[in-house]
C-alpha positions as CSV (number, residue, x, y, z in Angstrom):
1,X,56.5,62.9,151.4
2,X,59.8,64.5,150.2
3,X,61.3,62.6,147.3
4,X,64.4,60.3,147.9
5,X,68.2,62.1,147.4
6,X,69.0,61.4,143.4
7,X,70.7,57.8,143.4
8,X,69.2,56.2,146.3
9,X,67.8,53.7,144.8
10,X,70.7,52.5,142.5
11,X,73.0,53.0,145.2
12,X,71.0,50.8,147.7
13,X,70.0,48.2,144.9
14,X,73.7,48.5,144.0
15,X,74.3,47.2,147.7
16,X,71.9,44.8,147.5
17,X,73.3,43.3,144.5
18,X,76.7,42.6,145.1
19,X,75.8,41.4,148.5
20,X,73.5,38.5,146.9
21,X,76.0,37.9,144.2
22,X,78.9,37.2,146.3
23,X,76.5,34.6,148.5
24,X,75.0,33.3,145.6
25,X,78.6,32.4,144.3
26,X,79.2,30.2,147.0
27,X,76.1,29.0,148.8
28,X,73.9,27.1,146.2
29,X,76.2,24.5,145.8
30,X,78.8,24.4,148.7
31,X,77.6,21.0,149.9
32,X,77.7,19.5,146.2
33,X,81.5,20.6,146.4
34,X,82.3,19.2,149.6
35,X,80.4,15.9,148.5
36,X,82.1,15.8,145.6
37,X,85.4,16.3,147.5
38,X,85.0,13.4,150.1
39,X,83.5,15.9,152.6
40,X,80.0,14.3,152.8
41,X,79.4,13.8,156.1
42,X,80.7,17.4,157.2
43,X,77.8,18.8,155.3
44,X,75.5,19.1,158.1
45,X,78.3,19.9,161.1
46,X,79.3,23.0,158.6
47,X,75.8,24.3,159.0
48,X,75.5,23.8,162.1
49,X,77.9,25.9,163.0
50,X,77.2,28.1,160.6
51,X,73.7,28.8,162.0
52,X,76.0,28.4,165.6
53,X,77.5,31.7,164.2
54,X,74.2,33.7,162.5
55,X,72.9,33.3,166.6
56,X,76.2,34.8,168.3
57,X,77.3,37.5,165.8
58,X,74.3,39.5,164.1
59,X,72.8,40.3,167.7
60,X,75.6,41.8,168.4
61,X,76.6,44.1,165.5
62,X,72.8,45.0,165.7
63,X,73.7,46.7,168.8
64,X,77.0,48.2,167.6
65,X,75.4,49.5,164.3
66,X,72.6,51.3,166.7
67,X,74.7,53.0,168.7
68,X,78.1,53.1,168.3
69,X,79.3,53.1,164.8
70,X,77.8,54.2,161.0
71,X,75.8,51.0,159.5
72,X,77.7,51.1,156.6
73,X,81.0,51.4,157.6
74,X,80.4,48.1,159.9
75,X,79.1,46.7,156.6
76,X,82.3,47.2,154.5
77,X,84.4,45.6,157.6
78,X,82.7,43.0,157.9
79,X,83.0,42.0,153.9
80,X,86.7,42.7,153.8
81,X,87.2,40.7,156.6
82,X,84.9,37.8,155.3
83,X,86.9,38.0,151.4
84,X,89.5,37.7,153.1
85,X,88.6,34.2,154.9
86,X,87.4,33.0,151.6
87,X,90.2,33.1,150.0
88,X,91.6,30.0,152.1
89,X,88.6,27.4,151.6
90,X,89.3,26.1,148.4
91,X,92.9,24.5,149.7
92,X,91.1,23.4,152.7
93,X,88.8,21.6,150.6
94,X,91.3,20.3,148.1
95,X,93.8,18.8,150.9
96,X,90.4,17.3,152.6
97,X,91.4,19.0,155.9
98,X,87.8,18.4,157.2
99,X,88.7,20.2,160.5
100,X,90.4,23.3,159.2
101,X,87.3,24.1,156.8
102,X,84.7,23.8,159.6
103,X,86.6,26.1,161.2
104,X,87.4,28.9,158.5
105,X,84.0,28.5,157.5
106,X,82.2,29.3,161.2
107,X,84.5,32.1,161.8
108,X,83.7,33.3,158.6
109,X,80.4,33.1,159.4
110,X,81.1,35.1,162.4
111,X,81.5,38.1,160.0
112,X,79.1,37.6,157.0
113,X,75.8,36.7,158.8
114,X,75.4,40.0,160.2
115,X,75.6,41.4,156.7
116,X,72.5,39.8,155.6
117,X,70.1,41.7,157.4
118,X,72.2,45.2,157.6
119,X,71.3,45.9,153.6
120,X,67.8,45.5,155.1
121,X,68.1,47.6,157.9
122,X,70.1,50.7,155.9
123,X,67.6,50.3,152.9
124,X,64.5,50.7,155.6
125,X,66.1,53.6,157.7
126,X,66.7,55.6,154.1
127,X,63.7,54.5,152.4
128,X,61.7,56.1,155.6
129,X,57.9,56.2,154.1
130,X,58.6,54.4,150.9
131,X,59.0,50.8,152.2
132,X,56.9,49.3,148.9
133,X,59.6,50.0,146.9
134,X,62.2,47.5,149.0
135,X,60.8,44.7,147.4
136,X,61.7,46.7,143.9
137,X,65.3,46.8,145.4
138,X,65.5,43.3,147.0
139,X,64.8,41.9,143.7
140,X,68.2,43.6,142.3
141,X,69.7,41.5,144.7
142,X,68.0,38.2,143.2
143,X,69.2,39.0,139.3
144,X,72.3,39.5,140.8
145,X,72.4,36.0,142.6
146,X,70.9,34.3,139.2
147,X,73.9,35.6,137.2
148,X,76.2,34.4,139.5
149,X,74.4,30.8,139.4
150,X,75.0,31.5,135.5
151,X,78.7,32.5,135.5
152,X,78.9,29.1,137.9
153,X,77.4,26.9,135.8
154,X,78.5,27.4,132.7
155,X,81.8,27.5,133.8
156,X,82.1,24.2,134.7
157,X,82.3,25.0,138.6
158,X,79.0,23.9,140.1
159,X,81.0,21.2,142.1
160,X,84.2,23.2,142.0
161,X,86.4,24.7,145.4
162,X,86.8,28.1,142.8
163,X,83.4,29.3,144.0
164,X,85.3,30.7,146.8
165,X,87.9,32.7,145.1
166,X,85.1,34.4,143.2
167,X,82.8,35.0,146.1
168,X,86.3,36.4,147.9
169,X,86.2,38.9,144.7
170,X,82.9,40.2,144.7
171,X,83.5,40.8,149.0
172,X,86.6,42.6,148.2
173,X,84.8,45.1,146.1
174,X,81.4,44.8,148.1
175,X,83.5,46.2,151.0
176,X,85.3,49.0,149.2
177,X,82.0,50.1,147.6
178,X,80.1,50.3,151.6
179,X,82.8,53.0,152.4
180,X,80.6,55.3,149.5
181,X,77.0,54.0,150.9
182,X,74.8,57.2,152.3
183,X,75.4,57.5,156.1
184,X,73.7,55.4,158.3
185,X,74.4,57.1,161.6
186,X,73.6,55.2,164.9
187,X,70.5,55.9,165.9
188,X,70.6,55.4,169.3
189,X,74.0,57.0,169.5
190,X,74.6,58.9,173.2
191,X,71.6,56.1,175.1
192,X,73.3,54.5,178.0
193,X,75.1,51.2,177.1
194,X,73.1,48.0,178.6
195,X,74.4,44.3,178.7
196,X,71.3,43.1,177.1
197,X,71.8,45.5,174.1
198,X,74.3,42.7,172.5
199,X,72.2,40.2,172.5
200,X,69.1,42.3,171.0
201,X,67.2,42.7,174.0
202,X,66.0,46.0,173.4
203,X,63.5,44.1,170.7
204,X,62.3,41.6,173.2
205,X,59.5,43.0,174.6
206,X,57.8,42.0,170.9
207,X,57.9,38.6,172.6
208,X,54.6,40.3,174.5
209,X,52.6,40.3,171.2
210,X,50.8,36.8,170.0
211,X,51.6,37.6,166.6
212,X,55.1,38.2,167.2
213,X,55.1,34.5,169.1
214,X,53.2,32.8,166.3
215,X,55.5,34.2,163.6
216,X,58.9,33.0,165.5
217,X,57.1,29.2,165.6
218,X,56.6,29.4,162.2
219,X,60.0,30.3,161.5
220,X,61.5,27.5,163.5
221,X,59.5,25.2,162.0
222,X,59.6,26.5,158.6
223,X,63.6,26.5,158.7
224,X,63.3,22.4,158.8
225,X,62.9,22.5,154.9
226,X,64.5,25.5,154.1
227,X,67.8,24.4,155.6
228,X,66.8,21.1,153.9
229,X,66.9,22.4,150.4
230,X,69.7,25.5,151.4
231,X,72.0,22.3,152.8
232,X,71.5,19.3,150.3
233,X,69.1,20.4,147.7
234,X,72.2,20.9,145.0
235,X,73.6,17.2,146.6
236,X,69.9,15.3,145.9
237,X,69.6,17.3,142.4
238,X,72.9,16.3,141.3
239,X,72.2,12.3,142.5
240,X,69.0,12.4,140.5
241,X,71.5,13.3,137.2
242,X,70.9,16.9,136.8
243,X,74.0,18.9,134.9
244,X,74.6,22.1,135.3
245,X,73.5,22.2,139.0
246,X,74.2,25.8,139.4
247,X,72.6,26.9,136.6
248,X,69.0,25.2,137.1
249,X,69.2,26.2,140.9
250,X,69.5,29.8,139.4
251,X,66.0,29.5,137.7
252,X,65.1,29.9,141.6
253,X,66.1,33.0,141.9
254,X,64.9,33.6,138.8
255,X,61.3,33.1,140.0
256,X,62.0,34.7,143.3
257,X,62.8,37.9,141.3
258,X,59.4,37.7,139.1
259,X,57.3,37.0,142.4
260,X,59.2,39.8,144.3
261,X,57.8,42.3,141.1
262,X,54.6,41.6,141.8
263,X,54.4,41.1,145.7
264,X,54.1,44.6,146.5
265,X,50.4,44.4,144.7
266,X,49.9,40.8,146.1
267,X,50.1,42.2,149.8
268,X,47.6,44.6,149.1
269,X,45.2,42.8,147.3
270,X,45.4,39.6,150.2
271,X,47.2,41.2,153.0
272,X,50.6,39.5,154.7
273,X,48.2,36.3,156.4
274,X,47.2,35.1,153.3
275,X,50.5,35.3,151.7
276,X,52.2,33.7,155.0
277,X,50.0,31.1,154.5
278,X,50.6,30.3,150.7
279,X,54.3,30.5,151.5
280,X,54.2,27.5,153.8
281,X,51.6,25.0,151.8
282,X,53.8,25.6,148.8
283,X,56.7,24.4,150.9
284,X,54.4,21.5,151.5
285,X,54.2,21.2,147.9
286,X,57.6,21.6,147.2
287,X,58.8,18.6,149.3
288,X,56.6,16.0,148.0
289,X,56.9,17.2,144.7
290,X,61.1,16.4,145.2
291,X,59.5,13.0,146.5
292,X,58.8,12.3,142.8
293,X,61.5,13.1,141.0
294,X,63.4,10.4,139.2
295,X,66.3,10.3,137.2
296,X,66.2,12.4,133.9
297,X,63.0,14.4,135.1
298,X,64.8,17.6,134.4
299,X,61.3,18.8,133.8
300,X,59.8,18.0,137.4
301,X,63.7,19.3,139.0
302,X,63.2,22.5,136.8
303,X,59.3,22.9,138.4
304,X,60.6,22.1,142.2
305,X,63.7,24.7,141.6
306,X,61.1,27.2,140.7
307,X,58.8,27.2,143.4
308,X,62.1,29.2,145.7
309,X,60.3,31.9,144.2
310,X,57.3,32.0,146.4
311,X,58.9,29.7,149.2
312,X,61.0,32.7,149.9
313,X,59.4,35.6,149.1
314,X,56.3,34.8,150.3
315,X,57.5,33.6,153.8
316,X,61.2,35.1,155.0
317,X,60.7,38.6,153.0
318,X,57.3,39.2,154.2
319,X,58.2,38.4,157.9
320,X,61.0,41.1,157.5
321,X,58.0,43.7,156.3
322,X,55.9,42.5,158.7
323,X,58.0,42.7,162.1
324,X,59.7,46.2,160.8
325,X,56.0,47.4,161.1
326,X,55.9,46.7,164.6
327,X,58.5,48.7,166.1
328,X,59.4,52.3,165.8
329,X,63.1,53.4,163.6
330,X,65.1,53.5,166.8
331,X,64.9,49.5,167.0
332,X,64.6,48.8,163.7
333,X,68.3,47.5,163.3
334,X,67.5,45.3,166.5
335,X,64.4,43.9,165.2
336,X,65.3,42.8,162.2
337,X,68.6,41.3,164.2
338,X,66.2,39.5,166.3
339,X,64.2,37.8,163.0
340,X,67.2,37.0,161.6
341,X,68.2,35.3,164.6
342,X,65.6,33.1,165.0
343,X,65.7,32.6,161.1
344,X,69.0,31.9,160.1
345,X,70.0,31.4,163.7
346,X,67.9,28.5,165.4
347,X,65.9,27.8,162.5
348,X,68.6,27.4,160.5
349,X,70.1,25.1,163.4
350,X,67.2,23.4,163.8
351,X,66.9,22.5,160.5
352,X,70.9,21.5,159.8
353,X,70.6,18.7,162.7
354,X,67.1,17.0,161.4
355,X,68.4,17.1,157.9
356,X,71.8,16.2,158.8
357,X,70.9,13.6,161.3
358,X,68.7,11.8,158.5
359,X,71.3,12.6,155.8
360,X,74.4,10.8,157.4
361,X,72.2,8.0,158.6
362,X,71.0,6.7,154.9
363,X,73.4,8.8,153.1
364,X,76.3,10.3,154.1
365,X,79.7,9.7,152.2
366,X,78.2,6.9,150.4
367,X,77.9,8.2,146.6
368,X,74.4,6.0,146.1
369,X,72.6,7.1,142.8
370,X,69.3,5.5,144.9
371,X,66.7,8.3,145.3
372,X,64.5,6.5,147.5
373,X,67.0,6.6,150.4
374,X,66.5,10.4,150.3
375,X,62.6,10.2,151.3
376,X,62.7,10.4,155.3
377,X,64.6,13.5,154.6
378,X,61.6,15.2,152.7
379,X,59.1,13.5,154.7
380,X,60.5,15.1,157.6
381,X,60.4,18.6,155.8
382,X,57.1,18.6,154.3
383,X,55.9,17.7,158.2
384,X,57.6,20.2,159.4
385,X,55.8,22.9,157.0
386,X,52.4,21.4,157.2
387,X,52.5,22.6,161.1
388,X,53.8,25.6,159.4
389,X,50.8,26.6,157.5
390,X,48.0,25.4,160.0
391,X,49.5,27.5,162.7
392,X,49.5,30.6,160.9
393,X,45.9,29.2,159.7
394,X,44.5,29.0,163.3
395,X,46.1,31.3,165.7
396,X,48.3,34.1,163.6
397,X,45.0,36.0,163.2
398,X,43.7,38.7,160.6
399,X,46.0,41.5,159.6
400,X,45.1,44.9,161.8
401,X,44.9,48.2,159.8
402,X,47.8,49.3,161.3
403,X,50.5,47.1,163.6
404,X,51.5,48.7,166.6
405,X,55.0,50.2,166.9
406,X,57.2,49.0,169.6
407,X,58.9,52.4,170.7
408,X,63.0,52.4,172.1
409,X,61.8,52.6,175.8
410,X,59.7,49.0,174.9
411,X,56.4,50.7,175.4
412,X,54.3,50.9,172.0
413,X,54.4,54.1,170.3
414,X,50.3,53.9,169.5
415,X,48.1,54.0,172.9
416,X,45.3,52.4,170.8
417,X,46.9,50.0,169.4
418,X,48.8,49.0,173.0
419,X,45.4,47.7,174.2
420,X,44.4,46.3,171.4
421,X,47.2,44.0,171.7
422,X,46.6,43.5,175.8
423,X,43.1,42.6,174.2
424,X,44.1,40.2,171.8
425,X,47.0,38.7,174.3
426,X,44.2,37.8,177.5
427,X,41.4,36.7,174.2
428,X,44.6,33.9,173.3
């Protein structure tokens, strides 16, 4: 293996961490500002349409970034465009113009969903054979989004409209610093232009393999308490007396950064099953753990907070590893379009309409200090990831040597491993 161009790795890990601190300025407590601002029972229609938005636009700029335009230079548009629509929430939220702020925020979402999974996609297509050191890099991206829970919180603006100027900053140079990001040429630059390419479908024949199947299942269903604690987990912390939301959420990604050290050697040593499976009971555990807090258990918050750190790594991140192993480079960008889809996408919409449904039914507006109106909500997501974890139990099946690569034509790469999975698709 030749070694990697000097700088690749600060200069991706660079990318990485100015793209989580500019989302971690604004997403951990976006719902405790709009609570906090009378906007209570928009939470859930706002991520609604945000996950509306991560299922039209990444699909789509999959496509473009595979065959029409350089990865990064899509990247860098996309950000300035996004700082750009940033920089007009905060009135929105001050003037309570409910309607105006759903909007800015889903066309905003137009633009920066697709820019979660390209630092994926340009990390995997420059890290070639050297994929075990993206969870090195990923993790850059976590201490970034912990400092910027830190700058939050101790400035006083867990629950302020500010968090949007700030996350407009970091975009603004985010997008200027793309422009310098290696070339990421299209790889499937001069291949005949198909319909189906915007919406991904050069990926769908993964949709063949069980695995593929049981992972998406899990992901839909897993979503149900991640959008639970992503949408309202700042909200119910803040009603159970926490201070300083932003800076206890950030002992999250504090964990998630010390868990992505070591997950590298944890895949090894139990394979991605085992850690699948971990992921979801701890989500389990999470749930009925926030079941139990009462006021002034900073302690118990502080211990529920932490566990992000395998709920995330241990689930979304190794799903990304997993499904990039099962198609060849040339779909890589498409692939990892499709996850995100279905993770951010429908799961993400999925989960926004149970929680919200339950949310503005016992809660909504209402500024109630009583925890024990919050429990359907984490009943409902603790369910939700008990099917989770028993699926993956019973029909995900044990990891292969080595997955089979779906090649750009949609046949797989591997003759061998093609009938293994034709095999293991008539056995289910």
């Amino acid at each position: 293996m030749n070694s990697p161009p000097p700088g690749l790795y600060a200069r991706l890990g660079a990318m990485l961490a100015l793209q989580y601190f500019a989302f971690g300025s604004w997403k951990p407590t976006m719902g405790l500002v709009m609570s906090r601002n009378g906007m209570g029972d928009t939470i859930g229609l706002v991520f609604i349409f945000a996950a509306i938005a991560a299922m039209i636009s990444p699909l789509f700029v999959g496509a473009l970034a595979d065959r029409f335009f350089p990865a990064q230079k899509v990247f860098a548009v996309l950000h300035l465009a996004g700082g750009a629509l940033l920089m007009l929430m905060p009135q929105a939220i001050v003037n309570r113009e409910n309607a105006f702020f759903v909007v800015l925020l889903f066309v905003f979402m137009l633009f920066f969903q697709p820019t979660q999974a390209m630092p994926n996609s340009i990390s995997f297509v420059h890290l070639q054979g050297r994929m075990r050191v993206f969870p090195y890099l990923r993790a850059l991206g976590t201490a970034a989004w912990i400092v910027a829970g830190l700058v939050i919180g101790q400035s006083g603006l867990s629950a302020h409209p500010g968090i949007f100027y700030l996350a407009a900053g970091v975009s603004f140079v985010l997008s200027a610093y793309s422009f310098t990001l290696p070339a990421t040429p299209p790889l499937l630059r001069g291949k005949e232009f198909r319909l189906g390419d915007m919406i991904g479908a050069g990926a769908f024949p993964l949709f063949k393999r069980r695995k593929f199947v049981v992972l998406i299942v899990c992901v839909l269903l897993t979503f149900i308490p991640v959008s639970t604690y992503n949408d309202y987990g700042a909200t119910y912390l803040d009603a159970a007396g926490v201070e300083n939301v932003a800076t206890l959420m950030s002992l999250g990604q504090a964990a998630e950064f010390l868990v992505m050290l070591l997950l590298p050697r944890l895949l090894v040593k139990f394979g991605s099953r085992k850690i699948l499976i971990i992921g979801a009971l701890t989500w389990v555990l999470r749930c009925l753990l926030f079941l139990t807090i009462t006021h002034g258990q900073v302690w118990l918050a502080m211990t529920v907070v932490a566990l992000h750190g395998i709920t995330t790594d241990f689930f979304m991140i190794v799903i990304y590893m997993y499904v990039d192993r099962m198609v060849a480079p040339a779909l890589a960008s498409q692939a990892q379009a499709l996850v995100f889809f279905f993770q951010l996408g429908v799961g993400s919409l999925l989960g926004a309409v149970v929680a919200s449904s339950i949310y503005n039914s016992v809660i909504g507006n209402a500024t109630t200090s009583d925890l024990s109106a919050w429990q359907p909500i984490w009943l409902a997501a603790a369910g939700a990831a008990v099917l989770s974890a028993l699926i993956i139990i019973f029909f995900l099946g044990k990891d292969a040597p080595e997955e089979a690569r779906l090649g750009a034509d949609g046949a797989d790469s591997n003759p061998e491993n093609s009938e293994r999975d034709k095999k293991e698709q008539e056995a289910s």
